[in-house]
C-alpha positions as CSV (number, residue, x, y, z in Angstrom):
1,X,-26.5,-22.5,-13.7
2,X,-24.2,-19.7,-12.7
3,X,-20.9,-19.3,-15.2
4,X,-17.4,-20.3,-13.3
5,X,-16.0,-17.0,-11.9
6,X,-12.2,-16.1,-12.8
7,X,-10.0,-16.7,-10.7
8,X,-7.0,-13.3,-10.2
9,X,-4.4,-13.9,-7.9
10,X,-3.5,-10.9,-6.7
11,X,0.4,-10.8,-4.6
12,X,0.9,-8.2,-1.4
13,X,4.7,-8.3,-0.1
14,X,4.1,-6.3,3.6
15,X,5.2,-6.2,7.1
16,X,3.1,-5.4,9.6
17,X,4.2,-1.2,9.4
18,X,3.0,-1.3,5.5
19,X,0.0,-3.4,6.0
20,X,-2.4,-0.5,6.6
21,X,-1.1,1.2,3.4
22,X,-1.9,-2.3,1.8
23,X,-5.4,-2.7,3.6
24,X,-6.1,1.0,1.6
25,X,-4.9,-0.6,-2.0
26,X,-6.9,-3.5,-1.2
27,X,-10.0,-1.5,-0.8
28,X,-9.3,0.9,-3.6
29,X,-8.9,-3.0,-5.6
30,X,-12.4,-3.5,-4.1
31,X,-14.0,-0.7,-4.9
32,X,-12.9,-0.8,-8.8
33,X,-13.0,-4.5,-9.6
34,X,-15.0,-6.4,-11.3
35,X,-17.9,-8.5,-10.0
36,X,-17.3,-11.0,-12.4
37,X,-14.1,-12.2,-11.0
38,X,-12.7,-13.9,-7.7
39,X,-9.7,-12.1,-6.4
40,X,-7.2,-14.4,-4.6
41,X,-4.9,-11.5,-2.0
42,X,-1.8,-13.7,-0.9
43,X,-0.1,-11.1,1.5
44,X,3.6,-12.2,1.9
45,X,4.7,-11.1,5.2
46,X,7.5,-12.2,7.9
47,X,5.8,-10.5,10.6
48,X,2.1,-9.3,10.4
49,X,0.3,-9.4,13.7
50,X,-2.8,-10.7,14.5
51,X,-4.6,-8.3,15.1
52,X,-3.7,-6.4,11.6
53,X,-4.5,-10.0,10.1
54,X,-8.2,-9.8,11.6
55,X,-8.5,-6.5,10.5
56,X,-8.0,-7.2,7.0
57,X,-9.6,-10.9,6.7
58,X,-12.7,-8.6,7.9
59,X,-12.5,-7.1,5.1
60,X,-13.3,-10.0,2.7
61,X,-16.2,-10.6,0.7
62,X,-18.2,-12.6,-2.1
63,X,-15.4,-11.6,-5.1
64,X,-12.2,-10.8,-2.3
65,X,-10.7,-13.8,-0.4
66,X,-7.2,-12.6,1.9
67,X,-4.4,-15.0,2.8
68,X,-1.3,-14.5,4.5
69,X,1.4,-16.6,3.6
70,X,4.4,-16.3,6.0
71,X,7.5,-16.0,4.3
72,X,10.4,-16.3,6.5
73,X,11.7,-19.8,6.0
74,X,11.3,-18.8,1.7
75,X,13.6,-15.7,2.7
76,X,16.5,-17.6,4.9
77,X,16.0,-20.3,2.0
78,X,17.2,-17.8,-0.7
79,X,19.3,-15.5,1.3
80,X,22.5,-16.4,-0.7
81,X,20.9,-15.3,-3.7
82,X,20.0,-11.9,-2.6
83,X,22.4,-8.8,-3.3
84,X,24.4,-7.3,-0.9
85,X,23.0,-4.0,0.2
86,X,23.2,-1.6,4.2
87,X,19.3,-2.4,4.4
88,X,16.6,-4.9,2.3
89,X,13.6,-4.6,3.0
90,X,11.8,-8.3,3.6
91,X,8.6,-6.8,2.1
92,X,10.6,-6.9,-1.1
93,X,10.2,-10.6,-1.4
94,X,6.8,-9.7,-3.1
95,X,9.1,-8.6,-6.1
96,X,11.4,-11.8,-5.8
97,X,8.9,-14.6,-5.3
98,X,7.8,-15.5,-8.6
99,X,7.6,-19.3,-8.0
100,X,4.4,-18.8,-6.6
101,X,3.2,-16.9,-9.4
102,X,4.1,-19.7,-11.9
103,X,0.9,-22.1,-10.7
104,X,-1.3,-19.4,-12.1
105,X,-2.3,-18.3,-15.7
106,X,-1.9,-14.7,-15.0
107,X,-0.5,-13.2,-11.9
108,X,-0.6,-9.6,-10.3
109,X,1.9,-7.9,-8.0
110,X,0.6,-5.0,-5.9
111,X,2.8,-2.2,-4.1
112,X,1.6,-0.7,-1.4
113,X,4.1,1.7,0.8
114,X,7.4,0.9,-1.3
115,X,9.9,3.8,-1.3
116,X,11.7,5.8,-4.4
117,X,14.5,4.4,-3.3
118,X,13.5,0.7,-3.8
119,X,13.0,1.0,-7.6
120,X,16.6,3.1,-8.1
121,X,17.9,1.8,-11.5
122,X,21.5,3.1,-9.8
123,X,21.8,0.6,-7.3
């Protein structure tokens, strides 16, 4: 009998201008990872096409399962919460969304296409 795999969520946070950048971190992911575990991609998005979504899904395999969890109603549901800034990026959610990390023993946020500018300790 075949041992349980482990389970590694892995957390995207894209929109569907990034999601290429993220389709090239996912295959890098792939191409390193081990075959002993299941990766779990949740891509948080507000407005990934379709077609983009095809395009990754396709990519899937026996250790690499892809879903996209729309994340619009989370963002207008915390909106309140968030700072005040000229420009936020909704991909940032990805860095804000921890409650749907908490259901897992170990969770893993990946950044694909984020700017110096997002991470400026001066803002």
């Amino acid at each position: 009998m075949k041992e349980k795999m482990n389970k590694i969520p892995v957390f995207y946070a894209c929109d569907d201008n990034f999601v290429k950048y993220t389709m090239v971190s996912l295959q890098s992911m792939m191409d390193h990872a081990s075959k002993e575990a299941q990766y779990e991609i949740h891509v948080l998005h507000t407005n990934i096409s379709e077609e983009m979504q095809k395009k990754m899904h396709a990519m899937e395999n026996a250790n690499f399962s892809v879903q996209f969890d729309h994340v619009t109603e989370y963002l207008h549901s915390i909106q309140e919460k968030l700072p005040l800034r000229d420009y936020y990026s909704k991909t940032q959610i990805g860095f804000i969304d921890s409650d749907r990390c908490q259901s897992f023993d170990g969770c893993y946020r990946a950044c694909a296409g984020c700017s110096r500018d997002e991470f400026n300790a001066d803002d």
